[in-house]
C-alpha positions as CSV (number, residue, x, y, z in Angstrom):
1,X,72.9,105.6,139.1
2,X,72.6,103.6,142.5
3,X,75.9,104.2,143.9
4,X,78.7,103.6,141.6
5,X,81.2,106.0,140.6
6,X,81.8,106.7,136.7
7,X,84.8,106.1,135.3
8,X,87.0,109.4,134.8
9,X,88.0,110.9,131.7
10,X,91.4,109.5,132.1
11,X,90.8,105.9,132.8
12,X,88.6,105.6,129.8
13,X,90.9,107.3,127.2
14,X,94.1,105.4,128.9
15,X,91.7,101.7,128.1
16,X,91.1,102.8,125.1
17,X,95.0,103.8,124.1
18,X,96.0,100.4,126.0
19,X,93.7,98.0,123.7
20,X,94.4,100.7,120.4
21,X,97.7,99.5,121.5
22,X,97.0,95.7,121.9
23,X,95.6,95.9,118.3
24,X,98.1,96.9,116.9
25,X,100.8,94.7,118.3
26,X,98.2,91.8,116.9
27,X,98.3,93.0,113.8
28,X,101.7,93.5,113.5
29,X,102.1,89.5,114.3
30,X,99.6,88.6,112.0
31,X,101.0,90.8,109.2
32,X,104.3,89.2,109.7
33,X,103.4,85.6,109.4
34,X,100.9,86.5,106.5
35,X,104.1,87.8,104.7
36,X,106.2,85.6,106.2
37,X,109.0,88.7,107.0
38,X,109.6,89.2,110.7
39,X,110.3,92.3,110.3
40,X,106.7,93.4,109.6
41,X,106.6,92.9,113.9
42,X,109.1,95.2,114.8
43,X,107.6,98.2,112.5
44,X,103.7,97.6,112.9
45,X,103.1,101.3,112.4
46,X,104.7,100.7,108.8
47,X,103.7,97.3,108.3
48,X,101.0,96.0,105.2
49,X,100.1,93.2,103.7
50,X,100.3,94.9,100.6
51,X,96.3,94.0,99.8
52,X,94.1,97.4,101.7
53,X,91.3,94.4,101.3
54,X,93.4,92.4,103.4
55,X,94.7,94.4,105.9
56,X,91.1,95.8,106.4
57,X,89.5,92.6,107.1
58,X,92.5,91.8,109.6
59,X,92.3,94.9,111.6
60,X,88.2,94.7,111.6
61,X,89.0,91.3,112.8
62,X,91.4,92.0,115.2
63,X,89.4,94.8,116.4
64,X,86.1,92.5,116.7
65,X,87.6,90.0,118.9
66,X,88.6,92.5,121.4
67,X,85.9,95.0,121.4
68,X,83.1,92.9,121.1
69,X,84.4,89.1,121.9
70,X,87.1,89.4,125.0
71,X,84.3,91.9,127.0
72,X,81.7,88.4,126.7
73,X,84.4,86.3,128.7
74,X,86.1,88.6,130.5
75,X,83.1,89.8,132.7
76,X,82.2,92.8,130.6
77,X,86.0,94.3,130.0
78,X,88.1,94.7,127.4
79,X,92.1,94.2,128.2
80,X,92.3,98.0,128.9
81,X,88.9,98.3,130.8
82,X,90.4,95.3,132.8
83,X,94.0,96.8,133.7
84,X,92.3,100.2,134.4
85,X,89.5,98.6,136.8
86,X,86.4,100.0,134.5
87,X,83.4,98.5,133.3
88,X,80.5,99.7,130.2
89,X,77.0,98.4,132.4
90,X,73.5,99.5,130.9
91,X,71.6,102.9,132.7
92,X,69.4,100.2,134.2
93,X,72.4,98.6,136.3
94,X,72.5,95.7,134.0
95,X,75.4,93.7,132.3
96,X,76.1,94.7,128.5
97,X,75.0,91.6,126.3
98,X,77.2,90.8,123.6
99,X,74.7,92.2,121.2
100,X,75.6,95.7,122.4
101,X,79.3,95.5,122.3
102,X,78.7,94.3,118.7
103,X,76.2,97.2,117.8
104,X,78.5,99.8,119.5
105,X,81.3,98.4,117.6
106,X,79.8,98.7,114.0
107,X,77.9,102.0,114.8
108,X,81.4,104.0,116.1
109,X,83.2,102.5,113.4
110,X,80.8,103.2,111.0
111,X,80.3,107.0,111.9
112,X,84.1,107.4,112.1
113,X,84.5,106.5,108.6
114,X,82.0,107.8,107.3
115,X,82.7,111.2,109.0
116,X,86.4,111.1,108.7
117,X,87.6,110.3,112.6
118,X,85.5,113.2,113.7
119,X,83.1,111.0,116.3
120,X,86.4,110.5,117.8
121,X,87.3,113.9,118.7
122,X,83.9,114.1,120.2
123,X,84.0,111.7,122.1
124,X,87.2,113.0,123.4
125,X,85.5,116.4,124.5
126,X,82.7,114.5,125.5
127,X,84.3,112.2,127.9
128,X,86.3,115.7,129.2
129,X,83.6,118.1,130.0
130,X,80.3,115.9,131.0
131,X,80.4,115.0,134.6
132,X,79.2,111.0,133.7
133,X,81.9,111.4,131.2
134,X,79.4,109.5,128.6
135,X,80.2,109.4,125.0
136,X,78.3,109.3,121.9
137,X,77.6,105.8,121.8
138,X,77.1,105.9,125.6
139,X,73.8,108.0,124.9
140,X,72.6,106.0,121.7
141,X,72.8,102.5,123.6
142,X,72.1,103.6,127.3
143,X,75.0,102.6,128.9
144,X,78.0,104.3,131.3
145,X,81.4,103.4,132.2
146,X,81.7,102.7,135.7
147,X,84.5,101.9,138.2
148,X,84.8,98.4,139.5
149,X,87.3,99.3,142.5
């Protein structure tokens, strides 16, 4: 890479807690007026709609919006990436398109289901022992996390 410096270990698993974290608190909002009970906010890590259908769609929604949607106004970033001064650009110094945050999105997602979380977890180690810190999906789509400061 020309002369940036890749983002470290710690910055990209601390972006990624910060907008797991985000999510979360939107959902717990949007649980709480779906069921119209406040208290769905205050215990989002117990809260449901009572429909799995619907609180799948809600989450994949929520989750959407700021993986693949906020990073297309917000100059490449998500929240976290923002607050942590990181940034996903392509091997060939480019910007990400939209396209690739959406692809990403559904590929990651995908493979974590399907393979119970475990993507995750390599990632994780990934991210740990590599110098470019590059995940899984960072291979597949040609991309790296960078530092913007």
């Amino acid at each position: 890479m020309q002369n940036f410096q890749f983002a470290k270990f710690y910055q990209r698993l601390s972006a990624f807690i910060f907008d797991t974290f985000i999510v979360s608190v939107a959902y717990g909002i949007i649980i709480a007026i779906i069921t119209m009970n406040p208290e769905k906010l205050l215990s989002r890590f117990n809260s449901t709609s009572g429909n799995s259908t619907l609180d799948l769609i809600v989450i994949s929604i929520i989750m959407l919006i700021l993986f693949v949607i906020v990073p297309k106004f917000n100059r490449g970033m998500t929240f976290g990436q923002r607050f942590l001064a990181i940034k996903m650009i392509k091997d060939n110094y480019e910007e990400t398109t939209m396209l690739t945050f959406l692809i990403r999105f559904i590929i990651i997602a995908a493979l974590s289901v399907l393979f119970l979380g475990v993507p995750l977890i390599i990632n994780v180690y990934l991210m740990l022992f590599r110098k470019d810190h590059k995940t899984i999906q960072d291979w597949l789509f040609k991309t790296s996390v960078i530092q913007t400061r």
